[in-house]
N, C-alpha and C positions, 0 to 999 in steps of 0.2 A: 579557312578550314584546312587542314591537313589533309598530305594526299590521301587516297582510299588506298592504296598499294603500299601503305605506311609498313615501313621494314619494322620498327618498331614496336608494332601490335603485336608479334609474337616475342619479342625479344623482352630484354632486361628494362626495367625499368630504374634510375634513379631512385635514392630514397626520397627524394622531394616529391618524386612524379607518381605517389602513392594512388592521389585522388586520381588525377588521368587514369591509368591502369584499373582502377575501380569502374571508371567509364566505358574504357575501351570494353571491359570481360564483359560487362552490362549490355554493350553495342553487340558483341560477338554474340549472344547468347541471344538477344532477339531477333537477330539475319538467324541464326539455325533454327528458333522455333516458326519465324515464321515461311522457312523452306519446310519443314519435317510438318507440319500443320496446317498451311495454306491460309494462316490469318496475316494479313497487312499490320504491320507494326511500322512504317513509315514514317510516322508524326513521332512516337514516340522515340524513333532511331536519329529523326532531327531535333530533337528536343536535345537530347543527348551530346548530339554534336553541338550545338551551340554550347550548351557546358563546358565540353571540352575546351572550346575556342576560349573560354572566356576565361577556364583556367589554367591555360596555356601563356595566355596574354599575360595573367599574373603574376604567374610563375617567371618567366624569362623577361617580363621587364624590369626586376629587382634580382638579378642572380648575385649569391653573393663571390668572393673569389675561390672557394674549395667548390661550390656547385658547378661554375664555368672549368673548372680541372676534369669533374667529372661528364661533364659534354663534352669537352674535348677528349677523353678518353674511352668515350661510347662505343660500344664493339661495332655497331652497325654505322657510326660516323664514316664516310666516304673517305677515303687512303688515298695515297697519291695513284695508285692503277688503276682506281675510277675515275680521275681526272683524265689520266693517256686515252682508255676507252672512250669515255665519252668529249673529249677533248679534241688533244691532240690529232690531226691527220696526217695520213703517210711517214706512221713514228717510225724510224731507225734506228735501232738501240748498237750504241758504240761500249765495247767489251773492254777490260782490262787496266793497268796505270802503268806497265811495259815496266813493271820493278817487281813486284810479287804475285798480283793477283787480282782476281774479280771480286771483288766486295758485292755483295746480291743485295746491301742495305742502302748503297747509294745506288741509281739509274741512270745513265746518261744515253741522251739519243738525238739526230737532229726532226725536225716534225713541224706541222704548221696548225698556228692559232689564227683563227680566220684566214687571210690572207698571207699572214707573215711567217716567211721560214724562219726558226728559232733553236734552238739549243736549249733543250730541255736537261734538269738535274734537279731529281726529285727524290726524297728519303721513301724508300719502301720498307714498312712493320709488315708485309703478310697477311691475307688472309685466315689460309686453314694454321695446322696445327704444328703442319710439315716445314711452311711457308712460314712461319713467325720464326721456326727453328734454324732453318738455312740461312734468314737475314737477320739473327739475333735481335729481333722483335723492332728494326729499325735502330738501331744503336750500329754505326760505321767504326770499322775496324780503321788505321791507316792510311792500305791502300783505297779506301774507298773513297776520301779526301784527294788521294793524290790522284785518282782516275777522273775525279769532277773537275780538279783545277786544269789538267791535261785534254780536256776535254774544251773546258773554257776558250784557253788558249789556242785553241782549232779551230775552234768557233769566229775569234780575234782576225785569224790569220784570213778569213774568209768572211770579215765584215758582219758575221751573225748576231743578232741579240739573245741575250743568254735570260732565260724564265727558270729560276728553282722554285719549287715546293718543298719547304720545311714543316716535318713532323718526327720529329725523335724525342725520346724521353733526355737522350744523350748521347755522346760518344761513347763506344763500346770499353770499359773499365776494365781487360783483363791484364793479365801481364803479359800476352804476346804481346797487346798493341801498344801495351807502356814499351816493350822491348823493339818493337818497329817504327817508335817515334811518334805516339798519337799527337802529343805536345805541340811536337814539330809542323808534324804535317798540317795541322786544324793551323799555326800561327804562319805559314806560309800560305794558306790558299789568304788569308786577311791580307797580305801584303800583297798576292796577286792580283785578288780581286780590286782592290783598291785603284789598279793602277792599269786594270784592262780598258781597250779604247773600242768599246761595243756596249751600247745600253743593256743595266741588268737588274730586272727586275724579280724579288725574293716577295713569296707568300707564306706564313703563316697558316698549314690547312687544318691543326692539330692541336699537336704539344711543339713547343719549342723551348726543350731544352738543351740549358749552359752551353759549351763551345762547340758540342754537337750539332747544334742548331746554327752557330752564330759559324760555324767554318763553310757555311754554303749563302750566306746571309745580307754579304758586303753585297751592296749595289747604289745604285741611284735610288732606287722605291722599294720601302719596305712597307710590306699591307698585312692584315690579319683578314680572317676570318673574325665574324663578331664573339664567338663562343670558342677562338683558341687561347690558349694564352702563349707567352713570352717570357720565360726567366733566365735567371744568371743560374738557377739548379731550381730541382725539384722540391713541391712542397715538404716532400719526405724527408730528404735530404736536410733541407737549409733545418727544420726541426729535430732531426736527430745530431747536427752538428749543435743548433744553439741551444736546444732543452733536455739532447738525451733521452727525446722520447718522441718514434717516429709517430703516436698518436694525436701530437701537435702540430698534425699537417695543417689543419683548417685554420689556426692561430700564424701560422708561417706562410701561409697561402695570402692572407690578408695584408701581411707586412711586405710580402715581395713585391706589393702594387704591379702584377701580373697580365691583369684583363687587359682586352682589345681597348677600354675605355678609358682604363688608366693611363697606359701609354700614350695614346695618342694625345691626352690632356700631358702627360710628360713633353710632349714633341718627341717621342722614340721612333712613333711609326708615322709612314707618313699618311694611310687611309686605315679603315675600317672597312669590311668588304661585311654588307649582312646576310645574315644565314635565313629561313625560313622557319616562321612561327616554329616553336618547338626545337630548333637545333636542325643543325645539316642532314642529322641522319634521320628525319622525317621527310625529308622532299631532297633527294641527292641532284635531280636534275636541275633545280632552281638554283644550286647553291650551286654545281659546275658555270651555270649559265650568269651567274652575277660574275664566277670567278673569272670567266672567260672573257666578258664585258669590260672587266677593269681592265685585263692585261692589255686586251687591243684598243683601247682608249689610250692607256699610260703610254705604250708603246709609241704613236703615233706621235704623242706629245714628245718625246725623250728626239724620237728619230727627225724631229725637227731641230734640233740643238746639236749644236759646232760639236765637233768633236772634244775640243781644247775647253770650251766651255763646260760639257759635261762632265771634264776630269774634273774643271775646277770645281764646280760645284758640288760634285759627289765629296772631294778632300774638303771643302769647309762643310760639309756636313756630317763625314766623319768627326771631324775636329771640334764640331760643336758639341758631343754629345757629352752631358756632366757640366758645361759651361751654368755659369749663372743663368743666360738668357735661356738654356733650354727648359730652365725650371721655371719659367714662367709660364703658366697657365692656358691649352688653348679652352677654347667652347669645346661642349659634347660634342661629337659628331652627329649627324641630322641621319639615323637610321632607319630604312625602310625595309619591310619584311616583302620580298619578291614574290607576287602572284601567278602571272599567267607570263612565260617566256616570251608565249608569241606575238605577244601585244608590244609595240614600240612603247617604252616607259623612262621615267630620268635615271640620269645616273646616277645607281645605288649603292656609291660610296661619297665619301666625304674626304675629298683629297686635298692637304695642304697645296697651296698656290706657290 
């Protein structure tokens, strides 16, 4: 069942998520008659939600790849500053890339995931109106690149594991930052990251788009959320370059083989992290508390491997990506929808070995 504090109940709904939203106004309209009335409508509010459940269930167990673009772009989906709040402890946010300037779309800060001090760099879109405007809706300028790899390398120097959250549509397209080197800087943090000697594990909490995404991205473990997706560009995008017509987003969405599911059947990623019946932004806690579970699982695994061994590993699996062998096929991943946090449960990702 969905939480009852569903941020969602007043928000937008999806055009898919018609019948839902018919349920929910249905639900909302019997709790006020029966406050304003004093008749029990109880049975009938749980009839309703089993509905719901059931067509919740069917909805997101067949999404196809333009409906999973639109989950992952749901205004009420959890951003990476709901991960630091309910995440992160003792976060310290580190300012600047000592060349131009503070980019407010990348974050970097050091903080603790369970146990483990880490170095966090995570893409911020903003909440309000103000907040989307100051950090160009999560699209990093330059120095926002060159503040996260400088950050990394701090981290290196003091034996830190570095955890990004990725979620940008892309790197910020104007011509200051064609004129400050965006090219540059996004193909130097790949060359950096590649070759830093501290575990670094990259998530998928959104969108992850083209080099935007892929300049904070390099690590040993790359995971998704089950309802982000992963491109080389935007469905928009890739359809107004190959059709010339950005209304062929849903045709170019299918072709980018984009999903959490895809990929991981690619061998691109190396887990699936799942979200809660309905998408993240119906149960934010659950989806923090898987997201948090993987990091200090993976962690734990990473931080027992040799140093020399981790480089190696991470360069042939750079090196493999495109190889004939990566086209080979894995199984689904085995997903499970996260119920009650507090309850000891398996681990609800499906990570390559």
């Amino acid at each position: 069942m969905t939480n009852s504090n569903n941020k969602n109940s007043t928000g937008s709904y999806p055009d898919f998520e018609q019948k839902v939203a018919d349920i929910d106004r249905q639900m909302a309209e019997l709790a006020k008659l029966s406050s304003i009335k004093g008749i029990d409508y109880s049975a009938e509010i749980r009839r309703l939600q089993r509905q719901q459940v059931a067509e919740l269930k069917r909805i997101y167990s067949n999404l196809t790849a333009w409906q999973t673009v639109q989950v992952a772009r749901h205004p009420n989906r959890p951003l990476f500053t709901d991960y630091l709040n309910l995440m992160i402890k003792d976060f310290r946010q580190l300012h600047g890339d000592r060349c131009f300037g503070d980019d407010l779309a990348i974050i970097t800060g050091l903080g603790r995931i369970g146990r483990q001090k880490v170095l966090i760099v995570g893409q911020n879109k903003g909440k309000s109106t103000k907040q989307k405007i100051a950090c160009n809706f999560g699209c990093a300028h330059p120095e926002g690149y060159r503040k996260a790899i400088a950050k990394m390398k701090f981290a290196q120097k003091y034996g830190i594991p570095i955890v990004t959250f990725i979620d940008t549509p892309g790197a910020y397209p104007g011509i200051g930052a064609e004129e400050r080197g965006q090219a540059q800087a996004i193909a130097v943090n790949l060359m950096e990251m590649s070759r830093l000697t501290v575990p670094i594990i990259s998530i998928v909490i959104g969108e992850g788009g083209s080099g935007g995404a892929l300049g904070i991205s390099v690590g040993d473990r790359l995971a998704m959320l089950e309802f982000a997706y992963y491109s080389v560009i935007s469905p928009e995008g890739c359809a107004a370059i190959l059709w010339r017509d950005g209304s062929q987003a849903e045709l170019a969405a299918e072709a980018l083989k984009l999903t959490s599911k895809d990929l991981y059947k690619l061998n691109l990623i190396d887990a699936v992290i799942p979200e809660p019946l309905g998408g993240a932004h119906r149960n934010v806690h659950d989806t923090v508390y898987s997201v948090e579970r993987y990091i200090v699982k993976t962690l734990a695994e990473l931080k027992r491997t040799k140093i020399e061994n981790l480089l190696e590993n991470r360069y042939r699996k750079l090196r493999s990506i495109g190889t004939s062998s990566t086209n080979n096929n894995r199984s689904k991943p085995k997903i499970k929808s996260v119920k009650k946090p507090s309850r000891p449960r398996p681990t609800p990702v499906s990570a390559r070995v």
